[in-house]
N, C-alpha and C positions, 0 to 999 in steps of 0.2 A: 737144116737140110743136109749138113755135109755131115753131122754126127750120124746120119741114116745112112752112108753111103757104101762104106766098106763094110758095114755087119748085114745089109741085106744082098750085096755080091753074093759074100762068102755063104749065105744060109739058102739065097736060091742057088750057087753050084753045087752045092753039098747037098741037100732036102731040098728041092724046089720050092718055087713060089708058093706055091698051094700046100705045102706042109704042113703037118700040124706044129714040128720045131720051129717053123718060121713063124707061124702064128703067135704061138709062146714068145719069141725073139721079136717081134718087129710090134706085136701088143705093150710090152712092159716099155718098150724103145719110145711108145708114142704116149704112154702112160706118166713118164718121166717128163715130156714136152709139155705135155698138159698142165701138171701138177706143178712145176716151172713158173710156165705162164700165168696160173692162176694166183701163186703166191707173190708175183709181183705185180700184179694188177691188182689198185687200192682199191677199185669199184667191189671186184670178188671178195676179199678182205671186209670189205664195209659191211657187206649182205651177209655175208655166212661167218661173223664174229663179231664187230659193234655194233650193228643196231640188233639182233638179237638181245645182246648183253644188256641193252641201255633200253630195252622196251621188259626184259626180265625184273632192270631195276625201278622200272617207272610204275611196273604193278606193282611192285612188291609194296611201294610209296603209296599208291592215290588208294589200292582197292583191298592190297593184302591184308590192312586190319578187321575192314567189315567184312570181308569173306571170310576170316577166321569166325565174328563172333556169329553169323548167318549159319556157319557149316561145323562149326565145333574143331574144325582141322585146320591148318598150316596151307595156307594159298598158295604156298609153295611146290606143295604136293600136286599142282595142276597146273601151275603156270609153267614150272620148269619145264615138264614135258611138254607142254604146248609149244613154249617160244625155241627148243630143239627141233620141233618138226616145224616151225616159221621160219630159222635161219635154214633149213634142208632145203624148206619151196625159193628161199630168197634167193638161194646158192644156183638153185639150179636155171633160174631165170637168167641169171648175171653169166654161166655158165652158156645156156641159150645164144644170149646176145651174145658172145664171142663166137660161137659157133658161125651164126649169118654171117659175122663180117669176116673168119677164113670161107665162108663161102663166098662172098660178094670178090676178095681179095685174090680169089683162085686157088687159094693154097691145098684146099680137100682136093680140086682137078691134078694140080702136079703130085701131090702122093697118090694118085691114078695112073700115074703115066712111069711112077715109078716101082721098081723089082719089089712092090711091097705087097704081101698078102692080104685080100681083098676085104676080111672081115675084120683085119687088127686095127681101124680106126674105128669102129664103133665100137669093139668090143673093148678099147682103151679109155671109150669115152666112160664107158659103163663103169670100169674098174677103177679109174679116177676120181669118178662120183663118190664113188662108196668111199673112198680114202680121206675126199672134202667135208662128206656127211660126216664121220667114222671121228676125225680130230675137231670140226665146227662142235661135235656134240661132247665130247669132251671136255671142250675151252666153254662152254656153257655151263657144264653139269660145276665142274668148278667153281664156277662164279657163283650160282646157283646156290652153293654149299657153302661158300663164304657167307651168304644172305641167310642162312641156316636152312637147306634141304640137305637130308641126311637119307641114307639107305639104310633103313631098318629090316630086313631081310634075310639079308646076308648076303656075301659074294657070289650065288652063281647067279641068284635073282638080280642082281646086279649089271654081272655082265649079258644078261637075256635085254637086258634096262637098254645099254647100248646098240644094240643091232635091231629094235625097234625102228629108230627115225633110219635107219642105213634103209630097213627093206621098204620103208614108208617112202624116203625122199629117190630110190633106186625108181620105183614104182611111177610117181611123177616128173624126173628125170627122164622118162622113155615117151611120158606123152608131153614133154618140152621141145625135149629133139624133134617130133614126129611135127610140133609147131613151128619151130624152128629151122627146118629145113624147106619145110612149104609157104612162111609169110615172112612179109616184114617184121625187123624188130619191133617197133614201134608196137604193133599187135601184137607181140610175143608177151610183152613188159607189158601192157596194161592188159589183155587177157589175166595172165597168169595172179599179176597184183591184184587183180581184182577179188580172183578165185582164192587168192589169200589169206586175205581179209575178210571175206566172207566165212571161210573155216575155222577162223582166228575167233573172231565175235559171236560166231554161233555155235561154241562148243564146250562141252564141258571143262574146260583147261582154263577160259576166260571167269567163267562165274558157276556155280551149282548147276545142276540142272534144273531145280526145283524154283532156281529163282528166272526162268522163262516162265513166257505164259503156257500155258498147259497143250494148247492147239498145237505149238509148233515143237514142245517137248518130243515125240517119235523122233523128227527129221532132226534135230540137236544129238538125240541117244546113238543114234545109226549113224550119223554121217562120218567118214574115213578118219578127219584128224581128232573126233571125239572117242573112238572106236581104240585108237591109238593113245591116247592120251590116259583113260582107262587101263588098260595093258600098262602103261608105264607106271602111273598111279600105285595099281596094287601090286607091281614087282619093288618100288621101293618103299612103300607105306603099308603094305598089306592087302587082301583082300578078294574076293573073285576073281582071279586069271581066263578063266579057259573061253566065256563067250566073249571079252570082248580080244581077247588074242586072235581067236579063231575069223572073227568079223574083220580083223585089222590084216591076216591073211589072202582073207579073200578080198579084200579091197585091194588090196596091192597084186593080188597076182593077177584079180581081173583087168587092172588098169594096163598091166603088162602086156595080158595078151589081145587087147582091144589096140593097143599101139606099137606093139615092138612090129609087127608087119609092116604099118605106115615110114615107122620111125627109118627099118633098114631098106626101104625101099626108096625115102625122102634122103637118105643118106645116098644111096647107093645114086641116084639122079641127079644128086648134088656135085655129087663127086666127078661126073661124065660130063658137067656142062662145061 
């Protein structure tokens, strides 16, 4: 709190509270807190880097041979992307549950009551997120690579490869918060887990498509983290790009604007209690 104290003075007598400088100023101020916070809490650490790693290595073990000789490819090509957009959802639950408990603690009301501009806590939460996903997918993609996934592509397909799970886990990150700020944790964490694991086991990233049964093949091809997974697929293996990009688009930006209303509203009532 005291590190907020003299830089929001000076940017509300200078550009007011409501500025756009103060915005800029008192976002990256609380961006900094966050990202802080999260890298010494083991919990965050746990969800969005080892158990990722250690569910990447445990395919790779029990399924990635018979998935190779079933699919003629590298299981790698689909796990990897899968278990980056697993530690994005893990992150942002764990993210979640800290959120409730500075709301339970009071701490969102006194940054209300202080010279801080109104939209720089949500909008730091957003930018943090992206920062969590942005190195969680990295410290995966790594490991990943060490297991042998390789980017055959080339570097810009590559870097397209990264900002995938960002806009994926950004996207579910806005309907956590929107969770998060209206229920318990306890419902925040087994919702969310739930929704997980169900993306996880029913999507192209876990096993073929070819190897579900046929009935529920659609709802496996379409659903967001297979849609995603796809896109990642053929930016570092090769392959059709543009439908399932365009699919992984509109999942994320619908998910956005179906929550980001509740989310800054859930915030913003959070914040006043």
């Amino acid at each position: 709190m005291a590190t907020l104290d003299r830089p929001d003075v000076s940017d509300t007598l200078v550009f007011g509270e409501a500025s756009a400088p103060a915005l800029l100023r008192h976002t990256w101020i609380q961006t900094q807190r966050l990202l802080l916070r999260w890298v010494r809490d083991p919990i965050t650490l746990l969800e969005t880097l080892i158990v990722p790693c250690l569910l990447l290595l445990m395919l790779d073990i029990v399924v990635g041979s018979q998935i190779q000789k079933f699919s003629g490819h590298s299981a790698l090509y689909g796990s990897t992307p899968m278990v980056t957009l697993v530690g994005a959802l893990s992150g942002t639950v764990a993210s979640g549950v800290m959120l409730g408990r500075e709301r339970e603690a009071g701490i969102l009301s006194r940054f209300w009551v202080l010279p801080v501009h109104r939209a720089s806590g949500l909008a730091a939460r957003i930018l943090a997120e992206g920062c969590r996903i942005f190195c969680g997918t990295v410290v995966i993609i790594l490991f990943g690579m060490a297991l042998g996934f390789r980017f055959r592509q080339g570097p810009m397909q590559a870097f397209a490869f990264l900002w995938v799970p960002v806009l994926f886990g950004l996207a579910f990150a806005t309907m956590v918060t929107a969770i998060a700020v209206f229920t318990a944790k306890s419902t925040l964490v087994e919702a969310v887990a739930l929704l997980s694991s169900l993306l996880m086991f029913f999507s192209t990233g876990f096993v073929p498509l070819a190897a579900y049964p046929r009935w529920i093949q659609p709802v496996v091809r379409h659903q967001p983290m297979s849609v995603a997974v796809d896109t990642m697929r053929a930016l570092a293996e090769g392959g059709p790009v543009a439908t399932p990009l365009t699919l992984t688009i509109a999942w994320s930006l619908g998910l956005i604007v179906v929550f980001a209303v509740p989310a800054a509203y859930g915030y913003r009532r959070a914040s006043r209690r």
